[in-house]
Structures are given as structure tokens and as C-alpha cells.
N, C-alpha and C positions, 0 to 999 in steps of 0.2 A: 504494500500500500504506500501510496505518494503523499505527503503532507507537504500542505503551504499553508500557510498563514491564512483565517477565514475557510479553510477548506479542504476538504477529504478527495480524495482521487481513488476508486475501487482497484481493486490489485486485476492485474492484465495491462494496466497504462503503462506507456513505456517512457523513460525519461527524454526530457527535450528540453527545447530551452525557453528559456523564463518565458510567462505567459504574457499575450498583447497586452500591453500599459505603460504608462508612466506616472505609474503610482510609486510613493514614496520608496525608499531602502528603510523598511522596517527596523532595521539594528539600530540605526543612529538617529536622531535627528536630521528634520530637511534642513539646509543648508544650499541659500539661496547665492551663485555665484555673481548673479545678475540677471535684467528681466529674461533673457534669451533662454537661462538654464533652465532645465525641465529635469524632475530626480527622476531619476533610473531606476526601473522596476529591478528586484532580489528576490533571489530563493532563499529560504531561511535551512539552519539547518535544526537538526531534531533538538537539541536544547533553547534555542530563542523560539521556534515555534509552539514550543509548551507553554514557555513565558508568555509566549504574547496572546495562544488561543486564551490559556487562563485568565488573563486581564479580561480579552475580548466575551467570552463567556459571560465571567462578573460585571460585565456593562451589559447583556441580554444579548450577546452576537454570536450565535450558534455558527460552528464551521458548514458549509454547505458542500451537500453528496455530489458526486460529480460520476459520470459512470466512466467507464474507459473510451468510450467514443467520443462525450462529450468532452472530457479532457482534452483528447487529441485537437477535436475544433477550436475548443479554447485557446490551446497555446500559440495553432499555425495561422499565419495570414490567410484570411478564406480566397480559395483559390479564383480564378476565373472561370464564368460561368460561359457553358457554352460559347458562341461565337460573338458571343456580345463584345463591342469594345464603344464606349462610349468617348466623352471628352471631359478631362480633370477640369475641374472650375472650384472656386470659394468664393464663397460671398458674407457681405459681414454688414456690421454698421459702419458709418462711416469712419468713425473710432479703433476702425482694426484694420488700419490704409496698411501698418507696416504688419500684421497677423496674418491678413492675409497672402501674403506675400512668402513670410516662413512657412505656412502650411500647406501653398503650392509646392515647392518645393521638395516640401519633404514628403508630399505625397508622390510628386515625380521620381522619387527619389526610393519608392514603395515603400514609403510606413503607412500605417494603419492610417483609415481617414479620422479616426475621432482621435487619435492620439498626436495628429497632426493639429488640429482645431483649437485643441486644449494649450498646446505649445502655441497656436495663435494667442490664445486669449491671456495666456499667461505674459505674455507682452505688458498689456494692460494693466492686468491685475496688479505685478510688481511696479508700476510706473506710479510715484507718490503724488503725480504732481496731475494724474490721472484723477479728478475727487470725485468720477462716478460709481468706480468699479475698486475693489479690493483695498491694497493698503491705501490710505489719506483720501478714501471714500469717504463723502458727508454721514456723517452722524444722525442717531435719531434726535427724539426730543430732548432725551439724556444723555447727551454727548458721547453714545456708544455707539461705535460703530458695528454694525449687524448688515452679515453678507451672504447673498442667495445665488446658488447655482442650480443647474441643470445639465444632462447630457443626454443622448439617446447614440447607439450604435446600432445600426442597419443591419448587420448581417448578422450581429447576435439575438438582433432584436430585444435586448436589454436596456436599460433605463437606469440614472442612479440621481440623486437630488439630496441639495440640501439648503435648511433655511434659517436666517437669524447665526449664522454661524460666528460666532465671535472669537476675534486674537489669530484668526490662520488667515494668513494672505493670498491666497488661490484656492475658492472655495472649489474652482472647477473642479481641481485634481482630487476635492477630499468626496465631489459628487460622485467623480469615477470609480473612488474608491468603494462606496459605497457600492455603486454597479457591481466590480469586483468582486469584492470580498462577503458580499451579505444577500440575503433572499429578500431583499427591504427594496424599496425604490426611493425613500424620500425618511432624511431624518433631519430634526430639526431643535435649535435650543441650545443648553446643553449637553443633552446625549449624542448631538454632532458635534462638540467640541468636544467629547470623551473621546467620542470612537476616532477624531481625527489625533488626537493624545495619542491612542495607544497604537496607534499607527506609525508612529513618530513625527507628526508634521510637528515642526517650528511654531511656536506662539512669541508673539512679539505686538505692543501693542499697535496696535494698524492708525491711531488719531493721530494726526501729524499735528504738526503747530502751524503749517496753514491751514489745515479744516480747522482747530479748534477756535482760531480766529474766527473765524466766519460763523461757526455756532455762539461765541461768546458775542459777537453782532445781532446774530438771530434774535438768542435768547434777552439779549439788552432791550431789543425794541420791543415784543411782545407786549407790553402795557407799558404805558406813558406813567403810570401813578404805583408800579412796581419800586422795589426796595433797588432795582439795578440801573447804575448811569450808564449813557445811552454811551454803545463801544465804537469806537471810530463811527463816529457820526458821517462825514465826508466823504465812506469807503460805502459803496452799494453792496446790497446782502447778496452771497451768493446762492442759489438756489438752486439745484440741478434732480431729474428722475433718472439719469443716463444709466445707458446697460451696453453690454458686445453684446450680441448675437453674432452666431459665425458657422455655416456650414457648408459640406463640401463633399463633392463626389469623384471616385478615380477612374480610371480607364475599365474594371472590372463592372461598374454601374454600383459601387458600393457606397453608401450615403452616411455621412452621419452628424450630428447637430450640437451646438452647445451656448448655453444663453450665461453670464453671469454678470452679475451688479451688484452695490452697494445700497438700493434699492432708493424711494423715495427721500428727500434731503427731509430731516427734522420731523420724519415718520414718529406714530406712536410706537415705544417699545413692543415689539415682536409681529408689527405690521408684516406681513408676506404680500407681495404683488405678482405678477406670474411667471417672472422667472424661472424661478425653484419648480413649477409646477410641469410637467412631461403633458405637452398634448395644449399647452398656453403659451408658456414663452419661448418654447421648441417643442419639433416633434418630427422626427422622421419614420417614414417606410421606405423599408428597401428596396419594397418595386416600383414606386412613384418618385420619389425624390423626400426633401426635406424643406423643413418653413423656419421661422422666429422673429421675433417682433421687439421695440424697444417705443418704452414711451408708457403712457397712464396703467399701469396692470391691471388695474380695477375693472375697467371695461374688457381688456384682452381677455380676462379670466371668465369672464360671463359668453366672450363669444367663442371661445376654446380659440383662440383664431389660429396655433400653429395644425393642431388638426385640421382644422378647417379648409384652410389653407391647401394641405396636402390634400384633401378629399377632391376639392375644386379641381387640381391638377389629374388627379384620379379619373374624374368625368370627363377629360379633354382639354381642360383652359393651360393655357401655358402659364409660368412663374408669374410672369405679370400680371395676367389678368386676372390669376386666382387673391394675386394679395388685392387686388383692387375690390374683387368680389367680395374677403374678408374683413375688408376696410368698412362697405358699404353693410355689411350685418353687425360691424361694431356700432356704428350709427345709430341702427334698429335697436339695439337692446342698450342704447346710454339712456338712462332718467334725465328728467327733463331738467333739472335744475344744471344740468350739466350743456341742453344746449341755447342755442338763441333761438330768436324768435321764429327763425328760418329755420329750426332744428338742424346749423350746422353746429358740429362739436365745441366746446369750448379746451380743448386738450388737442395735445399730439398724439399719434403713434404712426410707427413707420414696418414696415411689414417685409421680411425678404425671403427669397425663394431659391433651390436650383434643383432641377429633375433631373432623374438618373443619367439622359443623356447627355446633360453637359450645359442644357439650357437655363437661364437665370433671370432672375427680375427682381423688383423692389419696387412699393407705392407708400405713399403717405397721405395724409390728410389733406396736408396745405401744401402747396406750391412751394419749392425751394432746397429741399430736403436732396441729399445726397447720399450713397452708399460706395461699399467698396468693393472690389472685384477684383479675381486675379487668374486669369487661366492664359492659353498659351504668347498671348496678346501684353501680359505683363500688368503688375498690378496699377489700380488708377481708382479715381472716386467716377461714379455716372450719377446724373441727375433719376431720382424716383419719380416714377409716375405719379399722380397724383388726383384726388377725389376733387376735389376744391382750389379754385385761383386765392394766389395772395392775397389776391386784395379783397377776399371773402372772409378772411378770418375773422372772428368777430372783436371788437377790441373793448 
């Protein structure tokens, strides 16, 4: 019998090498060398694996059965189907001009497409000066910073999520984790900051001293007749919902997805938006392609719109026209205090797309919005399509 970390392998598996990921080196802490690095998956051996299942048990993480076949797909790149050959492409927000760009690459280059996406986003996540997503992401109301991810991978057809994640600066990698190592798809709170513990991810506080600025702004102006003098008066509050979203398919027609942010700025403690959620803030199928969206989660949550999204493609619409189709049932299902008189939005979201074989898109709400893109053409931002002109938005 084969033991890894989180997981049993039935006796007939035969050893091979490390399974697809870039989840953490279990022995030691992560140990970020810069935004580029991504930690390199480990096989443990029979004494750190007892230590760590036993930890992982005492948090409620059973090792998960694996039979001998499944094993085997587990560890190997899934081959090429039939005579299909499609065309590699990523697509992101426009926030992952240089992600996507790394994860072309190294998909050209055959790594796994969700293991490629992740090292995109991880760009961002690590960037301090990035304050939507990961470390010197804006804070809630309490000055904590709380981080939501997602993933899905196509050819496993597995899912891993996490939300409210607090002190680990790539929640991406602790969602894959999660995919990995557990029968769970989504943990959140504290029992995501355990299980990314005994995994060994790095804790470090993620509040820089430019976000805490900006909250100590925030929080000074909230009431006029409060105990607090008002913090740089002269200096504008910053405000942001920003998120990546980033997916991407390879020549084999293999898809897969990954949304991660720092969520709404000066949210209530343990707000969730759709990120973290599988089938909202992303969602892939393997035989269709893959979606995700960045902007108000509120509403994205209620229209499922990364499923959505893909189902629209499913029936015939191309990338584009499907996020345009999801944009316009976001509309349908926002309450009214939410729109104008005209029932157009009072909020952003922006919606992006690419299908198995290579084709892509992206729409928004309002006129203006951009995204990024990278396939054999080379990375670049394209303008989104769009539901509504500028000069419609309501002010």
C-alpha cells in the first residue's frame, strides 16, 4: 500500500512520480522566493506522513481511498484524447496581463492546465501593492484581512474552495489543496486556516501598512460625531471589490478554472461573495470549456453565472455571447434597490470565457472594461463586450 499525505492508495498501485500539483512541500514550511515561485509538490515519507495524517485526522481530515487505477490517473498528465487537438489560450481579468502570460507558457511547455492558472494567479496574490487579491488585500470592517478562493480541474472533474481564509497569502494553492488532499470541496474560517497549518503553508500577516492606511481613512470617516479624527482628510478612501479570475485550455481540449480575491473592501467579518463558490465565481466542464467573473458577488451568486455561462456555451453560443447572455440574467435576478429607474445595474461585473477549442470572450456591464488574453498571438488586454454604453451608467 502507497501512503501520501491526505491519502491511501490500494496495494497493486505502482510507484511514480509525485502527483499533479503545486501544493505545498509538507515537511517544511512555504517559503515564498518571490511572486513567480510556486512550492513544489512532495512525497512524504512513512514517519512525516503519520505526523501529518494524525494532525490532519484531529482537524476532521480523513485520508481519502484511492483504488489502483484511480491512482494511476491521479499522478499522470491525462493523456490526449482521441484526435482532438485544439488551441492553448488563457484568459483572465485584466489584473493577470502578466499570469497570463506565465501560464501560457507553461502550458506550452505541458504542465497541467490548473497548475499552470494557479502559478498565474499566484503572481497577484504575492504582489503587496496588488490590494484586491491576497497579501495587502483591503480588509474587512475589522481591519482583517479575509481571502476567498476557488478552483475546478476538467479532466478530474474535481473542485477545491476556500473562504475567509486568514494569515496564508495564496489562498489559491490552499483551495487546490483542499481539491487534493480531502473529499470536501469548500472549507472555510478557521478550519481553512488549520488545514492550510498542517499542510505547512507560511502565515504571515497579509495587512500591509498601505491597506491599513486606507482602513484607518475608512474607518475615521464613518461618522462625523464618532470618538475618531478624521485620517488624512486630503487623501481619497480607497475602495476596491477586485478579484483574478483566470482560465485556460491546452492543445488536448483540457480546461480548467481559478477565481481568487481578497473579497469586498471593509466587508462584514466572514462576508463570502462568489468566488470561493465552484459553479459562481468559476466553473469548468471538460467538454465545453470554462467561465468566471469578477465584480459584485452578490448578484453573480444568485445567477450561478460561471455555470451559466458554460451551459450557454453548451447550447451553441460562443465565449462571448454566452457571458453577454449571463450578464443579461444577472440583471433579471438584481432587487430593485440595486437598479435605476431604467432597471440598469447600479454595480459592475465582468464575465470571461474560453471553450475547449481555443475560442474566448469576455463582457461587462458598462462600456470600457478590459481583459487579458494570451495564446499563440502573445499576451495583451482586449476590450469586453458589453451590455450597456458609458454613458448609460447611472450616476
Amino acid at each position: 500500500m502507497y501512503v501520501r499525505i491526505g491519502r491511501v492508495v490500494t496495494a497493486g498501485a505502482r510507484r511514480r512520480a509525485p502527483p499533479r500539483g503545486s501544493y505545498p512541500d509538507a515537511t517544511s514550511p512555504v517559503k515564498f522566493s518571490g511572486p513567480s515561485h510556486t512550492p513544489s509538490p512532495a512525497m512524504l515519507d512513512r514517519r512525516t506522513f503519520l505526523e501529518k495524517s494524525a494532525l490532519l485526522s484531529a482537524l476532521g481530515f480523513m485520508p481519502r481511498a484511492l483504488s489502483a487505477e484511480e491512482y494511476e490517473y491521479d499522478v499522470a498528465r491525462p493523456p490526449q484524447r482521441g484526435n482532438f487537438r485544439g488551441r492553448p489560450c488563457v484568459v483572465s481579468s485584466a489584473n493577470g496581463i502578466k499570469g497570463v502570460k506565465l501560464a501560457y507558457d507553461r502550458i506550452t511547455n505541458g504542465t497541467d492546465t490548473l497548475d499552470a492558472i494557479i502559478a498565474g494567479v499566484n503572481l497577484v496574490e504575492l504582489d503587496p501593492n496588488d490590494q484586491s487579491v491576497g497579501l495587502g488585500g483591503l480588509p474587512n470592517e475589522d481591519g482583517v484581512v479575509q481571502l476567498d478562493a476557488s478552483c475546478m480541474h476538467g479532466p478530474s472533474r474535481r473542485a477545491g474552495a476556500v473562504g475567509c481564509l486568514e494569515d496564508i497569502a495564496t489562498p489559491s494553492l490552499v483551495a487546490k489543496a483542499v481539491m487534493d488532499y480531502t473529499t470536501h470541496v469548500l472549507l472555510v474560517g478557521p478550519g481553512a486556516r488549520k488545514f492550510a497549518v498542517a499542510l505547512g503553508f507560511k502565515t504571515q500577516n497579509l495587512l500591509t501598512e498601505k491597506s491599513r492606511q486606507d482602513w484607518l481613512r475608512w474607518k475615521s470617516r464613518l461618522n462625523p460625531n464618532d470618538n475618531w479624527l478624521d485620517h488624512d482628510t486630503d487623501v481619497k478612501i480607497n475602495w476596491t471589490h477586485g478579484t483574478i479570475n483566470m482560465n485556460a485550455v491546452n492543445t488536448a481540449g483540457d480546461v480548467s478554472s481559478v477565481t481568487t480575491t481578497s473579497g469586498l473592501a471593509w466587508k462584514l467579518d466572514g462576508r463570502l461573495g462568489d468566488s470561493p463558490i465552484p459553479g459562481a465565481g468559476q466553473y469548468t466542464d471538460n467538454d465545453i470549456g470554462a467561465a468566471g467573473s469578477t465584480g459584485l458577488g452578490e448578484i453573480n451568486i444568485k445567477a450561478c453565472g460561471g455555470f451559466l455561462t458554460v451551459e450557454f456555451m453548451r447550447n451553441g453560443a460562443t465565449p462571448e455571447q454566452a457571458a453577454l447572455k449571463t450578464l443579461e440574467r444577472m440583471v433579471h435576478v438584481t432587487e430593485p434597490r440595486l437598479l435605476d429607474e431604467k432597471a440598469r445595474p447600479r454595480y459592475d461585473i465582468q464575465v470571461y470565457a474560453v471553450a475547449k477549442d481555443g475560442r474566448y470572450g469576455a463582457a461587462t456591464m458598462f462600456e470600457g472594461a478590459s481583459f487579458a488574453v494570451c495564446d499563440e498571438k502573445g499576451p495583451r488586454l482586449e476590450k469586453c463586450a458589453y451590455l450597456f454604453k458609458g454613458a448609460e451608467r447611472p450616476r
